[in-house]
C-alpha positions, 0 to 999 in steps of 0.5 A: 406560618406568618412569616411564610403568609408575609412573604406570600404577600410581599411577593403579590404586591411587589410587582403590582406596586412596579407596574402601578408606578409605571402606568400612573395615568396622565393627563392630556397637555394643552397647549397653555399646559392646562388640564382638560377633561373629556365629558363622556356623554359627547360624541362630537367634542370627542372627535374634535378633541381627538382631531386637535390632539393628533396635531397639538398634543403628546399623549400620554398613557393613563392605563391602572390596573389592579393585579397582573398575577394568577395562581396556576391549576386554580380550578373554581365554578366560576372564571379567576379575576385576573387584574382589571383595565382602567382609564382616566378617560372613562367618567364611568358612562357606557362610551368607552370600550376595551379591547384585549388582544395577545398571548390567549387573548379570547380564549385563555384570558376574556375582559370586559369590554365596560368594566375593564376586568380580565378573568381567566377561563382556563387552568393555567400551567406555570411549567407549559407558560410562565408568562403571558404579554398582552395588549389592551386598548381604549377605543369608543364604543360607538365610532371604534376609534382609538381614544389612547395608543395600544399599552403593552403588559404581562400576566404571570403565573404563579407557582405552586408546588405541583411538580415531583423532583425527577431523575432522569439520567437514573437509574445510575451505575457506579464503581469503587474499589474494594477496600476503600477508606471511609468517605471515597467518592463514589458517584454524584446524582442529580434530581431535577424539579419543573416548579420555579427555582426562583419563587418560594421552596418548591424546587429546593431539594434534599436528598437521601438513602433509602437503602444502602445503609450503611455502606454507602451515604450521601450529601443531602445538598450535593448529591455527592455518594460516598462510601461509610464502612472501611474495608469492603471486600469485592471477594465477600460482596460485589455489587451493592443496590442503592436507593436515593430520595430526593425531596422538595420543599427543603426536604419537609413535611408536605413535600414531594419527592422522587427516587433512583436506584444506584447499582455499586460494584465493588472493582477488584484489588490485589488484596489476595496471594494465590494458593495451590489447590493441592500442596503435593502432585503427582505425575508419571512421563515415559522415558522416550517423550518427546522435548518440549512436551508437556507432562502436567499442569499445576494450578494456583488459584487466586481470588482477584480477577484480571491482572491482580490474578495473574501469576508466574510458576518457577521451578525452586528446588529439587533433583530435576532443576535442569531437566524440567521446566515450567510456563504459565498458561496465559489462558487459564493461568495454569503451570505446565510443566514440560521435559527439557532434556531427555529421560532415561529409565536405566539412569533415574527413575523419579524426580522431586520438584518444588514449585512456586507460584507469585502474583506479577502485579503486587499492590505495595498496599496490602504488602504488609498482609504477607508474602503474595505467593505460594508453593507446592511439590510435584513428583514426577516418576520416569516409566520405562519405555522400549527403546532404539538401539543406540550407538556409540559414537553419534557419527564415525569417520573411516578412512582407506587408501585407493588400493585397498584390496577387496572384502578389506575391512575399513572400521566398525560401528557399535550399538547396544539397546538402553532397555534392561532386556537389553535386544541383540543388534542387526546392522545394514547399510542403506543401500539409498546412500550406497547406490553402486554397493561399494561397501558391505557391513557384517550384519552380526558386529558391525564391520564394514568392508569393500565391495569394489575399487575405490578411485581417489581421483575420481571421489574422494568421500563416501558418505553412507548410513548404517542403519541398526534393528533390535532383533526383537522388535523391527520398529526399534530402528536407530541411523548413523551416518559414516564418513569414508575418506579415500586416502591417495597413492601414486597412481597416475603418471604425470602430464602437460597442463595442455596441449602446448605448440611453440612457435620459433621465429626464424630471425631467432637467437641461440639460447632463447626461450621458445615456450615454457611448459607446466604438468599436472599430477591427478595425484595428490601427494602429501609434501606436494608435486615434485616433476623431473624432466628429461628428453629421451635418451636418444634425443639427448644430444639433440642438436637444435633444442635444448631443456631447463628445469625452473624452480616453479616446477616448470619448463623451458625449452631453448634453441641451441642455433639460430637460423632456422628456415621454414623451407628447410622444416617447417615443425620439429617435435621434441618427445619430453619424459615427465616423473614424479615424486612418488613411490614408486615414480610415475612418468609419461611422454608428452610430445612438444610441437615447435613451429618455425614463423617468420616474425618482426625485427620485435620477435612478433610471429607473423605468418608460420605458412610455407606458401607464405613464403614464396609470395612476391609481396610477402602476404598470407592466405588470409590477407588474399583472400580478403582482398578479393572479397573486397574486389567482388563486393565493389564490383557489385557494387557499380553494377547496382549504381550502373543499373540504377542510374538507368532506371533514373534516366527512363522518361517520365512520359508514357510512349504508349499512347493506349496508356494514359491513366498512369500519366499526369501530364497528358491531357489525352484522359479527362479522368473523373477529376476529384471522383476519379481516385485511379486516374494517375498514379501519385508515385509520379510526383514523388519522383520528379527527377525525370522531368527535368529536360524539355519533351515535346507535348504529343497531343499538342505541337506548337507553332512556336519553337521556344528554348528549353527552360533551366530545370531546377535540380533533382529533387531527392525521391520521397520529396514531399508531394505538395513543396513539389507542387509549388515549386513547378507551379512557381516556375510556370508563372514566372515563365512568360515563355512557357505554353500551357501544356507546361503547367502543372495545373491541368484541367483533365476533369471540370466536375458536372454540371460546369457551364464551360463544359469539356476543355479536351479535345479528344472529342472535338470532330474539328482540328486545332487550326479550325478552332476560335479560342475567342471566347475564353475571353468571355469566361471571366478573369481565370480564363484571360491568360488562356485566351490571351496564350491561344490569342497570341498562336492565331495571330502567329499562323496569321502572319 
């Protein structure tokens, strides 16, 4: 108890000895550096004093005070003296006055404006404020002039242990696995305190366990928790409440303290083998289930939870390894057990599996705790079902020759039923795979036979189902397919491949092969097509043509002279018997066209037409009527060159003269100018090609005969409009000849309202020779050419 009373003093003067050093008062410096002290009864002398320093002198500060600390929540009948205010200039008389000013200066903090001393009015918190800055001042009471410069200082609060440690991320929670060693770490908590860390023990903490005792313990510095029991097992107890104290003061007696609670769970470990709830099971399946289907389900229970529960189910020994199988649920983690093959009642009627179950994630930890596995046997006994027929092969092939003869058997299907009452067995064909009944089936023994014909040639396989019923029970139904293979005989003759016509030229050689020709058999031999060819017996002497077999099972007809002529015979038919191999050999009469032509010196055939002949030039049909086509079309083609050339040459200028919209270089219309949209028609200037020549003006005759001007060549129709424009335009001031009816600047129109008025002379009551063209002159410089034009035509009829 005394060292805590020493340090509590130590802590009180230490800062009250700094801030003494530091505004040690100090004395005004003269100028000769002498002391001067001020009287406190003269108002005057201290103003002349003030003057003479605020030039001379460098002031210094001459502030003591006492004590600059308060205890905070000190609550008493009266104000706390917080530290008093003193100057060396104040001899004790009533002239000086204090003045504080800052942080709570007046409400918190009040000072005596005589005696300099600072009481505080309010309970202060050090946690809301640690400290205060504040500004005190000598000034003199009467005039309120300053008599030191402002000093600065601070009131600090001193703690005191009012404040309980707090949690305030708790409460916690926290996970460790099971089966943990002594001191793992689990989690680490944190307790905070508002006092000062700084100032005394009343912000140092110490922690510890209320409850949770003794799993679980924790560092009292730290805060760190760990585990205090080995082996803690998740399957016995999951989740553990903790209670952690933490206290201040260094934990003794006096202190206050707080608490939080922390929720441990214990996490899972594969620390447990799985188990079959039954060590023997029992199950019972129909002979006729379907493959893949599931017949039961096994479970081995394990107490881990997630992956460490998970396990896999094999099939280690029994009677039915190859018949059954087993899957994991991935769902419930159950064994199913499915049928791989089919069952069959008559053969084997029960079956004995043992079945084991194994943990697929294995902690090598807990390996020496045994093996983490477990098994388990399953009976499984087949019921009989009522079965289809079956038959004895799963598909039969039969074959027939075409020429069977009818109600021919072709082969047999057989059936029995597996079931042990053992039904008597119907057969029929369904007839959707026989829809033209060409085979009929006994209905008692299988036998099938033919209903009609059977042409090779024209299908060669026949594919039909059998079906076979139980005479006990119709929904007994079981299908096989029958293959029937119609084998070939010799029935059909041979024949040309096509329809051959040979060509001979008429410039031929003896001996030169005119056509070589092929036959085809719908026959299909085993040893392969052989033909024989020979003429007919009276055509063996055949003086023109001639026959040799090739060894490609061809033929190739020769000439036997040359000079053939196509005015003598134009075609010779020649009748060739063709045979095959077969038995007995079948053979036909094919008839080969030869044609004389007339060919090149090379042997090319050029024309095999009689009438071809007898022309002069030695041309065809063909090649004549080709050439007058050619004639016509260029016929037809001057006539339209003809007639356009007509239309070409028809005048630009309308004859008519009650027409003359349509002209836009008459001047017998004003038009509507710029408004008038139907006064020409622009189709003139896009065909500029009759305004070539010179034609004379009808509604004005000039006195004077000038020669035509040259033209410029045709322009092509679709000319663009306003190049063509230019072009004239061009023209016409360049000719000093030219009148003005040839420009194509015409004014038919001068719009409303202009002060010239109408230039037409339609309407005009006096002739051209009574007319004075003086005033053109007078309407500006547009006008002079015209005046200067009609000027120079009234000086000619003068003369």
């Amino acid at each position: 108890m005394p060292e805590r009373l020493t340090e509590m003093l130590m802590d009180t003067w230490t800062p009250l000895i700094i801030l003494w050093i530091t505004v040690l008062p100090s004395i005004y410096m003269a100028p000769m550096n002498q002391s001067q002290v001020l009287p406190s009864g003269s108002s005057t002398g201290l103003k002349r004093l003030n003057e003479e320093q605020r030039v001379l002198n460098r002031s210094k500060r001459g502030w003591v005070w006492n004590q600059m600390f308060v205890l905070e929540e000190f609550s008493g009948p009266e104000p706390i003296l917080v530290g008093r205010l003193h100057t060396d200039l104040d001899p004790g008389s009533s002239k000086i006055k204090y003045i504080l000013s800052g942080d709570g200066a007046g409400t918190i903090f009040v000072i005596n404006d005589k005696t300099g001393d600072i009481h505080a009015m309010k309970r202060l918190d050090r946690e809301e404020k640690a400290e205060y800055t504040l500004t005190a001042q000598a000034v003199d009471r009467d005039t309120n002039q300053p008599l030191e410069p402002p000093s600065e200082f601070i009131i600090k609060v001193q703690d005191i242990n009012d404040n309980a440690p707090e949690f305030v991320d708790g409460p916690y929670h926290a996970t460790v696995p099971e089966m943990s060693v002594v001191g793992t770490f689990v989690t680490k908590v944190t307790a905070t305190d508002a006092d000062d860390p700084v100032y005394g023990n009343s912000a140092k903490l110490v922690y510890s366990i209320l409850e949770g005792q003794p799993y679980f313990s924790i560092e009292p510095h730290t805060a760190i928790i760990k585990t205090a029991l080995p082996n803690m097992d998740r399957e016995a107890k999951e989740e553990y409440f903790v209670v952690i104290q933490a206290k201040d003061m260094g934990g003794h007696m006096g202190g206050l303290s707080g608490t939080t609670t922390v929720t441990i769970t214990l996490t899972d470990v594969n620390d447990n083998p799985p188990k079959f709830a039954q060590s023997l099971y029992h199950f019972s399946v129909m002979e006729d289930v379907a493959l893949g289907e599931p017949i039961g389900r096994v479970k081995a229970n394990d107490l881990d939870i997630g992956e460490n529960a998970k396990s896999s189910y094999d099939i280690i020994e029994g009677d039915g390894m190859d018949i059954f199988e087993i899957t994991t649920d991935a769902q419930t983690q159950d064994g199913i057990i499915r049928v791989r093959k089919p069952l069959d009642f008559e053969s084997k009627k029960s079956y004995t599996l043992k079945v084991e179950a194994a943990n697929i994630h294995i902690d090598p930890r807990f390996i020496s705790g045994g093996p983490f596995k477990d098994t388990a046997t399953v009976k499984i006994v087949v019921e009989d079902a009522d079965e289809p027929p079956v038959f004895s092969s799963p598909t039969y092939l039969l074959e027939v020759h075409e020429n069977a003869a009818l109600n021919s058997v072709l082969g047999q299907v057989t059936a029995h039923d597996p079931d042990v009452s053992s039904s008597p067995i119907r057969f029929s064909i369904d007839r959707h795979t026989d829809l033209e009944r060409q085979f009929n089936i006994n209905a008692e023994d299988g036998k099938i036979t033919l209903a009609t014909p059977l042409d090779r040639e024209t299908s060669m396989w026949h594919n039909i189902t059998i079906v076979a019923t139980e005479t006990r029970n119709h929904s007994q139904v079981s299908r096989v397919p029958v293959a029937i293979k119609v084998l070939d005989v010799n029935d059909n003759a041979p024949e040309f491949a096509s329809e051959h016509e040979a060509f001979l030229c008429e410039n031929g050689k003896p001996g030169q092969v005119i056509q070589i020709v092929s036959a085809i058999d719908k026959d299909d031999p085993k040893n392969g097509h052989y033909f024989l060819y020979s003429l007919l017996p009276e055509m063996v002497n055949n003086p023109n043509f001639t026959i040799k077999k090739n060894e490609d099972n061809t033929l190739s007809i020769l000439a036997k002279h040359s000079g053939f002529s196509r005015q003598k015979q134009e075609v010779y038919l020649l009748p060739i018997i063709i045979s095959d191999s077969g038995n007995p050999p079948m053979s036909s009469t094919s008839t080969l066209t030869i044609r004389v032509c007339g060919c090149s010196s090379d042997g090319i055939v050029q024309s095999c037409n009689v009438e071809a002949y007898v022309l002069p030039i030695g041309l065809s049909m063909g090649a004549l009527i080709a050439i007058l086509a050619c004639i016509i079309l260029l016929l037809v083609i001057v006539v339209l060159f003809v007639t356009l050339r007509r239309h070409k040459n028809e005048p630009l200028i309308i004859k008519d003269d009650e027409d003359v919209r349509e002209n836009i270089i008459r001047y017998d219309d004003e038009g509507g100018g710029e408004e008038d949209t139907e006064a020409f028609d622009i189709a003139t200037l896009q065909n500029p090609d009759g305004i070539n020549g010179f034609l004379p003006r009808k509604d004005i005759k000039p006195d004077l005969q000038f020669m035509p001007r040259q033209g410029l060549a045709p322009v092509p129709n679709g000319v663009d409009v306003d190049e063509f424009i230019n072009v004239r335009l061009h023209e016409a001031d360049n000719d000093p000849t030219a009148p003005p009816y040839d420009s194509i600047q015409i004014y038919g129109y001068e719009g409303k309202g202009s002060a010239a008025g109408s230039l037409s002379s339609l309407e005009s009551s006096t002739s051209d020779s009574d007319q004075n063209f003086d005033y053109l002159s007078e309407w500006g410089p547009r006008f002079k050419r015209l005046g200067e034009l009609y000027s120079v035509g009234e000086s000619d009829k003068e003369t």
